[in-house]
N, C-alpha and C positions, 0 to 999 in steps of 0.2 A: 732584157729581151731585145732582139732586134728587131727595128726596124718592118714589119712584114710578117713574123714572123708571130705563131698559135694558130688556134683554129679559127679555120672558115677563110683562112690565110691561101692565095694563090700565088704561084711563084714567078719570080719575075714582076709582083707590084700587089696593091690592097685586094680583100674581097671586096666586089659591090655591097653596100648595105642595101639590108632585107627590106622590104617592101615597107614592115614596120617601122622601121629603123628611120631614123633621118642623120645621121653621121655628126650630130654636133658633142660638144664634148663640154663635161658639166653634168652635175645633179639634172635629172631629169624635171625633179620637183621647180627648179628655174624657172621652167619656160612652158609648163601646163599649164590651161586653164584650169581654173575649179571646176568642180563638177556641177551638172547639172544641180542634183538634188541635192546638195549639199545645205546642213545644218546653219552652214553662214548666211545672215540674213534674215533668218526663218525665226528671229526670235527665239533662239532653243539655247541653252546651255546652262551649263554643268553649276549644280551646286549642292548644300548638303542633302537633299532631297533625290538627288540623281539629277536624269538631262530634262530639265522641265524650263518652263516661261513663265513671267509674273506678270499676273494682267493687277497693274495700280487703279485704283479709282478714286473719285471727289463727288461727295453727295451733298446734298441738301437736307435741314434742316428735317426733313417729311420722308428722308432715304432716298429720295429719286437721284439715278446716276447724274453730273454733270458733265464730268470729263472721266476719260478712261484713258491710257496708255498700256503697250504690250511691249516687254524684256525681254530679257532674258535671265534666266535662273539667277545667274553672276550676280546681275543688277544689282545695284543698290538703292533703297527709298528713297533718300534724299535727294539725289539730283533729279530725279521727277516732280520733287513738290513743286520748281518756280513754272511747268509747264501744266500742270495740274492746276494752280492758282490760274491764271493769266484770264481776263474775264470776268471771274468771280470775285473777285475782292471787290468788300464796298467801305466805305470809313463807318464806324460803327459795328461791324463783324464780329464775331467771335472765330476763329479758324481752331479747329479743335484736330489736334492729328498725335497720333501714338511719335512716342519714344525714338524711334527710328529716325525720325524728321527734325531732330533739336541740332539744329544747324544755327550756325551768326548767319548765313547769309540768307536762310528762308525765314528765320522769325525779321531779318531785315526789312526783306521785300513785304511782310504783311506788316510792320509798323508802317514803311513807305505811304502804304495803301490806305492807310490809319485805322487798320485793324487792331484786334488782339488775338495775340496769338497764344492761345493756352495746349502746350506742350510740355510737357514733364521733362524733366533735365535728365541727358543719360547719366547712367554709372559713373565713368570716367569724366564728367564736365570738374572741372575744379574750381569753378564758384557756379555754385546750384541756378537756376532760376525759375522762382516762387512761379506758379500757377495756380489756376483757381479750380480746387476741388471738388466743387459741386457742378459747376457749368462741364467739367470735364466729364461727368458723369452720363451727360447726355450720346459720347462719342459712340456710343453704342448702337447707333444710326448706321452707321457705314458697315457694323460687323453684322445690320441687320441685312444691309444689301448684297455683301458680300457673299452672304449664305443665300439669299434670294439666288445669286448667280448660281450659286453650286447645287441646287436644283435640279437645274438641266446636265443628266450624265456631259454631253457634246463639252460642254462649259468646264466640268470637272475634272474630264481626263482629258482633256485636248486633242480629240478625234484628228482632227484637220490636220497635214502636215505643210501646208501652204500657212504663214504668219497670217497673211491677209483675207484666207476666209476662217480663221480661227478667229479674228478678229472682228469681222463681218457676223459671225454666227452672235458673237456677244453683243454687238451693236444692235441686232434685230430683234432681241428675248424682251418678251412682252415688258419685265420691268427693269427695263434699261432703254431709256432714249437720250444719249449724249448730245449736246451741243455741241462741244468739242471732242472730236476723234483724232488721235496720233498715235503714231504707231515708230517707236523708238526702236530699230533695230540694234543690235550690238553687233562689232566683230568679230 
C-alpha cells in the first residue's frame, strides 16, 4: 500500500490524527498505564477456587492472632512462614504449622531460633522428617481462629475491593489484634 494511501487518508500528504489518537506506532498496550482499578496490587488472583486472596496467619498457643499477611489466590504458604515467624520465635518453642510449610529453609530458620519445629513431611519429601504427633495435635489452635475470622460475612467473602481495607477490616474484628501487620502484594 502506498505511502498516504486508505482511509481517513488526504491527498497530497497524511490525515491529522484524531483527537484520540496520538500517532505513535506500536502495541498500544506499550505505552498505557494500568488502570485505575485494576486487580494488580489489590491482592486478588487467580487460583483453584476462582479470583480470590489468602489472608495467612500466626497464632498463639490461646488462638490470639499474632501476625496476619494478605496474597493473593496464586500465593503460595511457604514463602510467608519466615515473615510470619519474625518476632515470635523464642528457643524452647514448639512452631506447629500444616504440611504446606515443610520447607529446609523455614524449618531452618525455626532450629536457628532454637525452636522445634513440628511439621509433617510432604508427600513428595524423599527422606521423611519425624514429628511429634501428639504436640501436633494441639495445631488446631489456628483452625480455631481461622474460623473465628470467618464469622464475620465482610471477612469471608471479601466485600472490600481496596487490599488495604480488606485488610484493615481484619485487623479491627474483635478477635484479631496483630502485632504485626503486612500486607504482601503480588504482581
Amino acid at each position: 500500500m502506498a505511502p498516504g494511501a486508505g482511509p481517513g487518508a488526504k491527498r497530497g500528504g497524511f490525515a491529522p490524527a484524531h483527537g484520540r489518537l496520538d500517532g505513535r506506532t506500536g502495541a498500544p498496550g506499550s505505552w498505557r498505564r494500568e488502570k485505575k482499578d485494576s486487580p494488580v496490587g489489590q491482592a486478588l488472583g487467580r487460583s483453584r477456587g476462582g479470583f480470590t486472596s489468602k489472608l495467612h496467619l500466626s497464632c498463639d498457643v490461646y488462638g490470639r492472632i499474632c501476625a496476619l499477611a494478605l496474597t493473593g489466590g496464586q500465593a503460595g504458604d511457604c514463602p510467608q512462614a519466615p515473615g510470619m515467624l519474625v518476632g515470635h520465635l523464642r528457643a524452647g518453642q514448639a512452631v506447629l504449622a500444616d504440611r504446606a510449610y515443610d520447607a529446609d529453609y523455614v524449618r531452618n530458620r525455626i532450629a536457628q531460633a532454637g525452636a522445634e519445629g513440628v511439621i509433617p513431611s510432604k508427600k513428595n519429601r524423599t527422606i521423611a522428617v519425624a514429628h511429634d504427633a501428639e504436640i501436633y495435635k494441639e495445631r488446631n489452635q489456628i483452625e480455631r481462629a481461622i474460623n473465628g475470622l470467618r464469622r464475620f460475612r465482610a471477612v469471608a467473602t471479601r466485600f472490600d475491593k481496596r487490599a488495604a481495607n480488606y485488610f484493615a477490616a481484619c485487623c479491627l474484628l474483635p478477635d484479631c489484634r496483630p502485632n504485626l501487620a503486612l500486607i504482601v502484594n503480588t504482581p
